[in-house]
C-alpha positions in Angstrom: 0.0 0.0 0.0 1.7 3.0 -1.4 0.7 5.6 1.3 2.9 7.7 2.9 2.4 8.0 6.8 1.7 12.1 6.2 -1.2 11.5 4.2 -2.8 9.0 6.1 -2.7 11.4 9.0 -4.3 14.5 6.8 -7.3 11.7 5.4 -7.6 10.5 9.5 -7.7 14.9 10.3 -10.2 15.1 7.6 -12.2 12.4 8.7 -11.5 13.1 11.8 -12.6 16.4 12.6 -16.3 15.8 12.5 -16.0 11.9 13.9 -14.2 14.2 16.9 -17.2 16.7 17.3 -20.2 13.9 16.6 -18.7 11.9 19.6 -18.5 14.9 21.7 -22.1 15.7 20.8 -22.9 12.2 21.7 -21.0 11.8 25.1 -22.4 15.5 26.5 -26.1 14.0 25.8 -25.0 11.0 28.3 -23.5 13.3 30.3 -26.0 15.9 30.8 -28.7 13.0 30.7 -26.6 11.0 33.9 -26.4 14.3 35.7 -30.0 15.8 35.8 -32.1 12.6 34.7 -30.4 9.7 36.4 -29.2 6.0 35.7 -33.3 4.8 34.2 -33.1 7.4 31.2 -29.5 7.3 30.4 -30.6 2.9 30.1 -33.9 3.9 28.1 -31.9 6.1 25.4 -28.8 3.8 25.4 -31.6 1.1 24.4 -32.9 3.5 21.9 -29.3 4.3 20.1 -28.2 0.7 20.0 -31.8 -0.6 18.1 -30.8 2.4 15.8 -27.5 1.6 15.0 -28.8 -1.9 14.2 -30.8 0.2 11.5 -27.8 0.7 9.5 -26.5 -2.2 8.9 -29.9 -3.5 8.3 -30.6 -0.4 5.8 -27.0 -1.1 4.1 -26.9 -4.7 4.2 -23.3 -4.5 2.7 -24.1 -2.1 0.2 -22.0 0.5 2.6 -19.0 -1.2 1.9 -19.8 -3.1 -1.8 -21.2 0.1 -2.5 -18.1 2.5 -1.5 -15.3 -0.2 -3.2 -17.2 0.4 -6.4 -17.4 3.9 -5.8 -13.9 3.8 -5.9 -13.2 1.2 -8.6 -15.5 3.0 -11.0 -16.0 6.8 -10.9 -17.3 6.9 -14.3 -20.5 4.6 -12.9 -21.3 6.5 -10.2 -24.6 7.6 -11.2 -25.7 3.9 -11.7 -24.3 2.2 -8.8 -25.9 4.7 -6.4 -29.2 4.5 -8.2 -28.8 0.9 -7.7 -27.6 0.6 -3.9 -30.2 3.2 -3.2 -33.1 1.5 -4.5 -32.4 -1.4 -2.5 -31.2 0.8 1.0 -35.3 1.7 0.8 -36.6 -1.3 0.8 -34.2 -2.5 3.9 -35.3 0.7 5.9 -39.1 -0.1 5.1 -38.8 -4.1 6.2 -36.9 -3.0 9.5 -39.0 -1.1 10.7 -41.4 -4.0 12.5 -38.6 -5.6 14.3 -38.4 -2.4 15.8 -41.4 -1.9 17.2 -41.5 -5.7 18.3 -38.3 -4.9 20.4 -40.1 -2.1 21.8 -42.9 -4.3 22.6 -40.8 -7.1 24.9 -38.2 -4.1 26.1 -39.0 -3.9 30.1 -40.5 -0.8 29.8 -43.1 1.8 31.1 -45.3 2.3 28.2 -44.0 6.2 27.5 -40.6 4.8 26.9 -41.2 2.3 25.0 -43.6 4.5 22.2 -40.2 6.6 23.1 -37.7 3.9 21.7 -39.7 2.4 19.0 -40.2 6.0 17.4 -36.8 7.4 18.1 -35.4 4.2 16.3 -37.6 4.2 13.6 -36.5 7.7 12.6 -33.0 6.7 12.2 -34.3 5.0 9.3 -34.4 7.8 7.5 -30.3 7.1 7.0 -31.8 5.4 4.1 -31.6 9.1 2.4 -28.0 9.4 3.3 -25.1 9.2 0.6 -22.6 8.9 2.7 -21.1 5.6 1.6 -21.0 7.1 -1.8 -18.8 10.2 -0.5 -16.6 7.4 1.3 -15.7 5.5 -1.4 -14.9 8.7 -3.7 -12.8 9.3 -0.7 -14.5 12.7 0.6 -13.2 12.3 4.0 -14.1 15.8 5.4 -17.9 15.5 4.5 -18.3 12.5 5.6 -16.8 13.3 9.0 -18.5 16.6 9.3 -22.1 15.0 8.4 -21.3 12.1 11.2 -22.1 15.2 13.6 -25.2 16.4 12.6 -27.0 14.0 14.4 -25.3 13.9 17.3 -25.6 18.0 17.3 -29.3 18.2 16.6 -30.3 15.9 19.5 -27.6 17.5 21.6 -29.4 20.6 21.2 -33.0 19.1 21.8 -31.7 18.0 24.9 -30.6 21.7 25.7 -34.0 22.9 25.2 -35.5 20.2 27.3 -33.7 21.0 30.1 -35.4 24.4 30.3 -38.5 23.9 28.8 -39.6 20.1 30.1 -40.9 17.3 27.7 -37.5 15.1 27.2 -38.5 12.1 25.2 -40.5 14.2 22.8 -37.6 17.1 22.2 -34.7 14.0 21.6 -37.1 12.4 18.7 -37.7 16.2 17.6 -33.8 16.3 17.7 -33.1 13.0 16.0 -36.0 13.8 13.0 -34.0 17.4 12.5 -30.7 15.5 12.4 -31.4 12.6 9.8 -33.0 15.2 7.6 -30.4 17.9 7.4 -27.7 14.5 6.9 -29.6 13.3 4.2 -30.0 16.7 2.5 -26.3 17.5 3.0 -25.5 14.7 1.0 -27.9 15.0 -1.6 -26.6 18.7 -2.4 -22.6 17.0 -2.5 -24.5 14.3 -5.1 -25.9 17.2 -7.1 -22.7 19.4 -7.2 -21.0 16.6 -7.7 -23.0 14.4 -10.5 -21.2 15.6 -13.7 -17.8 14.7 -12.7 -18.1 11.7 -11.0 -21.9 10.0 -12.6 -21.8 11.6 -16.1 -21.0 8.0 -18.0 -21.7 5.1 -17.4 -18.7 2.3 -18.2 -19.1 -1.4 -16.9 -22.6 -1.3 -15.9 -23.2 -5.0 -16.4 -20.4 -5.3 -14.1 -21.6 -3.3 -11.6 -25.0 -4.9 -11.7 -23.5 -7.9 -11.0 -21.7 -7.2 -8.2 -24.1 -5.4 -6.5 -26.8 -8.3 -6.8 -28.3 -9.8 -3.2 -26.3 -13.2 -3.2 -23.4 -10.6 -3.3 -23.7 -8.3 -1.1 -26.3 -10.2 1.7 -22.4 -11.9 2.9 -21.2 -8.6 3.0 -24.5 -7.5 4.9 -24.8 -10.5 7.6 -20.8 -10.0 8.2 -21.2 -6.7 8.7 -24.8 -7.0 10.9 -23.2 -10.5 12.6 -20.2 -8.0 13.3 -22.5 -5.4 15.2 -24.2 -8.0 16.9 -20.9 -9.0 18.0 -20.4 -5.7 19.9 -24.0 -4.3 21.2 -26.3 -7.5 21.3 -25.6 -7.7 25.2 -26.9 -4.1 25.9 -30.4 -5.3 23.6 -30.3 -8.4 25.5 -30.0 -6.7 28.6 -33.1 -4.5 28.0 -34.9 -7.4 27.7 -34.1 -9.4 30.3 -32.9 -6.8 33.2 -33.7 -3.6 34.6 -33.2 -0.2 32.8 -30.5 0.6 35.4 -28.6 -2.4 34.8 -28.6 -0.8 31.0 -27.9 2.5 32.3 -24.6 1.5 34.6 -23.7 -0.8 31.5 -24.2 1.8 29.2 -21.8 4.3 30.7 -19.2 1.8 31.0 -19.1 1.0 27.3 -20.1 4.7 26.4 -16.2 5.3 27.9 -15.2 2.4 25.8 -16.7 3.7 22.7 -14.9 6.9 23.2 -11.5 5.7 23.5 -12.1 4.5 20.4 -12.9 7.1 18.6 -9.0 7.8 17.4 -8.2 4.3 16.1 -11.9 4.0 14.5 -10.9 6.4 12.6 -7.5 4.9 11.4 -9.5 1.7 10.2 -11.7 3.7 8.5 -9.4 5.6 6.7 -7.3 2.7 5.7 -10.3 1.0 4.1 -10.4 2.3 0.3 -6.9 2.0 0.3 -6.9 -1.7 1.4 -9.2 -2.8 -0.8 -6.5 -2.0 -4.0 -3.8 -3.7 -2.3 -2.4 -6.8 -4.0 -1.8 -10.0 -2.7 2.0 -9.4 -1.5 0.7 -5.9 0.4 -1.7 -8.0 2.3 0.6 -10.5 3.4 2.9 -7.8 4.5 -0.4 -6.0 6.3 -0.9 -8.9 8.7 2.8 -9.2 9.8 3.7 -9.9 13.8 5.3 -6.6 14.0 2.1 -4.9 13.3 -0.7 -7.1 15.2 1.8 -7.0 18.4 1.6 -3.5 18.2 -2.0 -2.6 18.1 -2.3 -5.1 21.1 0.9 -3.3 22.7 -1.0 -0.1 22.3 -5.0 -1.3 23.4 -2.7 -2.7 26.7 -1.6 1.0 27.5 -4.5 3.0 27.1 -6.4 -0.5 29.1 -4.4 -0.2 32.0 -4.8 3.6 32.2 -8.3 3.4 32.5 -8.7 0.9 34.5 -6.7 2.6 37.1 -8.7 5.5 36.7 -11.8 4.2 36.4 -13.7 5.6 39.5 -12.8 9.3 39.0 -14.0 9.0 35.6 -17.5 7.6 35.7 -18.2 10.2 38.7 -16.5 13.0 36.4 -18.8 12.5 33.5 -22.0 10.7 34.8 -22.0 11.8 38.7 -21.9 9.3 41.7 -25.2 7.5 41.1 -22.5 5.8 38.1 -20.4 4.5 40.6 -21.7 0.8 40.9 -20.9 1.2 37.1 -16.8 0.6 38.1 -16.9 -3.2 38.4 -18.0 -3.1 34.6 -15.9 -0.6 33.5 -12.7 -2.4 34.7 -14.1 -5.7 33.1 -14.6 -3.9 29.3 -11.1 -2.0 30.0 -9.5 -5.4 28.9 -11.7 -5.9 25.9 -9.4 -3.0 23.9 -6.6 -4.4 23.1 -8.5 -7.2 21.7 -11.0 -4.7 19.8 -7.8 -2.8 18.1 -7.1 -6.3 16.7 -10.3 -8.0 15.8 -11.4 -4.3 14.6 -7.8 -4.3 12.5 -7.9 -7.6 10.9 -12.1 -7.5 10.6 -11.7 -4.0 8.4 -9.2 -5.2 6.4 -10.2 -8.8 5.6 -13.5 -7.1 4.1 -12.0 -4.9 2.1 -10.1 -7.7 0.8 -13.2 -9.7 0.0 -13.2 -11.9 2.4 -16.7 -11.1 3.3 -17.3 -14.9 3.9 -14.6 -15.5 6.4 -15.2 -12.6 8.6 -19.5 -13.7 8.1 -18.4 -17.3 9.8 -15.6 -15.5 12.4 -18.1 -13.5 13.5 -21.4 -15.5 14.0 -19.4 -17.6 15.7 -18.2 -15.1 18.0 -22.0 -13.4 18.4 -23.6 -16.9 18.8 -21.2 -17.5 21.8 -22.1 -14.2 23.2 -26.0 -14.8 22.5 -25.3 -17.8 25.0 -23.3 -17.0 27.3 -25.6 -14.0 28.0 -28.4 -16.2 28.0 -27.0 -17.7 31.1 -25.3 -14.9 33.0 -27.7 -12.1 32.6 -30.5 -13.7 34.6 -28.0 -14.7 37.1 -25.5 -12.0 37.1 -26.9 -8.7 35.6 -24.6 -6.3 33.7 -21.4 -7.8 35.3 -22.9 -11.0 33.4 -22.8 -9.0 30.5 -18.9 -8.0 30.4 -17.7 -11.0 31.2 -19.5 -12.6 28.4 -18.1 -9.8 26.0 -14.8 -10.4 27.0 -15.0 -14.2 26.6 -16.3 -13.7 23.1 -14.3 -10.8 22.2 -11.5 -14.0 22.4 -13.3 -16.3 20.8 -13.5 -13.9 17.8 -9.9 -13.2 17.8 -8.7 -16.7 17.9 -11.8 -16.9 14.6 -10.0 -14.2 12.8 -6.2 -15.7 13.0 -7.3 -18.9 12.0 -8.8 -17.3 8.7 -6.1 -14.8 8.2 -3.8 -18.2 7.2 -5.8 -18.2 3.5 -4.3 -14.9 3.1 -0.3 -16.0 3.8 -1.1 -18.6 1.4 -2.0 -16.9 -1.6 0.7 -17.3 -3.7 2.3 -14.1 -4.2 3.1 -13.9 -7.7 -0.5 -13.8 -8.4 0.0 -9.6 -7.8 -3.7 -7.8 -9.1 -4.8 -10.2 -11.2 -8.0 -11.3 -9.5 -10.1 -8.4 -10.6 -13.8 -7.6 -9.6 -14.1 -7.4 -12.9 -12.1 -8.5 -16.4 -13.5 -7.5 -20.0 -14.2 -10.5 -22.3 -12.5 -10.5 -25.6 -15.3 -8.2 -27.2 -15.1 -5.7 -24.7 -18.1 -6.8 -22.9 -17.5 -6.8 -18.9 -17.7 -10.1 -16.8 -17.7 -9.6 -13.0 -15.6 -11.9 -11.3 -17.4 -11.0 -8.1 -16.0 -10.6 -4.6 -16.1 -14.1 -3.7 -12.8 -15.6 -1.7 -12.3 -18.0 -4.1 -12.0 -17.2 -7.4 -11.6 -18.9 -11.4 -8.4 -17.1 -12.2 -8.3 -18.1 -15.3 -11.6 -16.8 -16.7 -10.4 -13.1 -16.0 -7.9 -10.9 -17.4 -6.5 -7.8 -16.4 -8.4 -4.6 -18.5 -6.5 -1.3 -18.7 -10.0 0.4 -18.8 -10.7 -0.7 -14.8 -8.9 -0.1 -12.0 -7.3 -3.7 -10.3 -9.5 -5.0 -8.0 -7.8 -7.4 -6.3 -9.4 -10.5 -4.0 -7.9 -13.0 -2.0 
């Protein structure tokens, strides 16, 4: 990967300065909501923001990242892939939309939050609107940043109202409508400025039909869904099946987490339009000791830090009601270093097309979380919870490694020439898809298409 280290820090500042102010937004609405609401409403909108995250995933379905590689691959298709990842990005939000409200329904909840967290969650289907993979994938790392904090602001500000003028749950769904609606527009007035110089033609349409087709991207979609159930299905399972201030104390603990993150979220994120044109040989050099050691090296650091430091925190930025939250904060410490790798290896193995592999690492990992938590949440609450997360954060690891061996196999003189898609003889382009395992001999490097290289 031919980047120098300079400009992958100017693509992580551009990216970075909005993914900086949308998790500020974010933690100062946890904050202010610990400090003048208490642990029951911080649980009852942590419950609401994890169903909605679930929405993306659902609403992308891997046409986030399919979507933003062949933004990349192929400029001059713009206009038709985003008609065609669009399209389907409806339809998701429209089918999701029940399971929300039949979460809602078996959430242990008072009847006001629960009309509360089904409608807050169904709003954030309106991401459906948003062309923000398309902006990734051309590599417009500012707006996408930037846009990342409109949400975050607008319910930030609902909150602020709130606090003066009463009326809480019905100002943050004012705040989260506001918020998906100004995204979605910000994005469609980049498409519009945008359209004639990167959707005027149309090139390799058949190919990119192709590879956007369901049996395609649905491994892409259930990796990337299996992936975020990996991470958040203990907080869902715990609304279910404890109290909303076992949510609330668990909550704050992996709200800390979360924002630890932020800085090497951004890094994988970065990296990923550049590791999906690497060949076979800069892969192999990707995954090399050196490198894995340390990522866990640095996850052990900033781990130990916080867990020293975790009492004066939680009381700093949620109050003292938080601090039967400590126990749970110095269990998901630990699960860092092990995030910066799974995250690492994950990000990159997708972007490689190993969409399959990280599908069976990972609903491996969630099923053993799903069961574990089955077991210890009834018995031991939220300290059942992040146990079981660092257990399977393991588990997932130890998944990963073992598929990360297909990729130090690949023979290394194969270089780019497993393409996503190779012209036939008359010109005509046949997609060679994004499948791990691939007919090499039925494709052929094209000058007109950029290398798009799978392992």
């Amino acid at each position: 990967m031919r980047t120098s280290l300079r400009q992958l820090a100017l693509s992580m500042v551009r990216l970075g300065a909005g993914e900086i102010l949308a998790r500020a937004c974010s933690i100062a609405v946890i904050i202010l909501l610990g400090h003048f609401y208490g642990v029951i409403i911080v649980g009852v909108y942590a419950l609401a923001m994890s169903v909605s995250q679930y929405m993306m995933p659902v609403i992308d379905f891997g046409l986030r990242h399919v979507g933003a590689r062949l933004m990349a691959r192929f400029p001059s298709s713009a206009s038709e892939i985003m008609h065609h990842v669009q399209r389907r990005r409806f339809a998701m939000a429209a089918a999701a939309v029940p399971f929300v409200l039949l979460y809602a329904v078996l959430a242990r909840l008072p009847l006001d939050m629960k009309i509360f967290l089904f409608v807050f969650a169904a709003i954030s289907g309106m991401y459906a609107l948003s062309l923000e993979w398309a902006a990734w994938g051309r590599e417009q790392l500012r707006l996408v940043g930037l846009a990342k904090a409109i949400v975050p602001a607008c319910v930030l500000l609902s909150l602020l109202i709130a606090l003066g003028s009463g009326h809480l749950l019905a100002w943050l769904i004012v705040g989260n409508l506001v918020g998906f609606s100004l995204q979605g527009l910000v994005f469609w007035l980049w498409w519009r400025r945008h359209q004639s110089e990167i959707g005027a033609q149309d090139h390799g349409v058949a190919g990119v039909v192709e590879s956007l087709a369901w049996r395609r991207t649905s491994i892409m979609g259930l990796a990337w869904l299996g992936n975020l159930a990996f991470n958040t299905v203990d907080m869902l399972m715990l609304g279910i099946m404890a109290s909303p201030e076992q949510v609330g104390l668990y909550s704050a603990a992996y709200r800390i987490l979360n924002q630890v993150l932020v800085t090497y979220y951004l890094l994988t994120s970065v990296l990923y339009p550049q590791l999906a044109r690497q060949t076979v040989a800069e892969r192999v050099r990707m995954l090399r000791p050196r490198i894995l050691l340390a990522l866990a090296a640095a996850g052990v650091s900033i781990a130990t830090v916080l867990a020293a430091f975790r009492a004066p925190v939680l009381t700093l930025l949620f109050g003292r009601a938080f601090l039967a939250g400590t126990p749970l904060l110095l269990l998901l410490a630990w699960c860092l270093p092990l995030d910066f790798l799974t995250a690492y290896l994950s990000n990159a193995y997708i972007a490689w097309g190993m969409e399959k592999k990280v599908l069976a690492c990972t609903a491996v990992a969630a099923g053993s979380n799903i069961a574990l938590n089955l077991y210890g949440i009834p018995r031991y609450g939220a300290t059942g919870a992040a146990v079981n997360t660092l257990i399977s954060y393991a588990i997932f690891l130890a998944c990963l490694a073992w598929a990360g061996r297909e990729v130090s196999r690949t023979p290394a003189n194969l270089g780019s020439g497993a393409e996503l898609a190779a012209y036939t003889p008359t010109g005509q382009v046949r997609p060679c898809g994004f499948s791990t395992t691939i007919n090499y001999s039925r494709c052929r490097t094209s000058a007109a298409l950029p290398a798009i290289t799978t392992s």
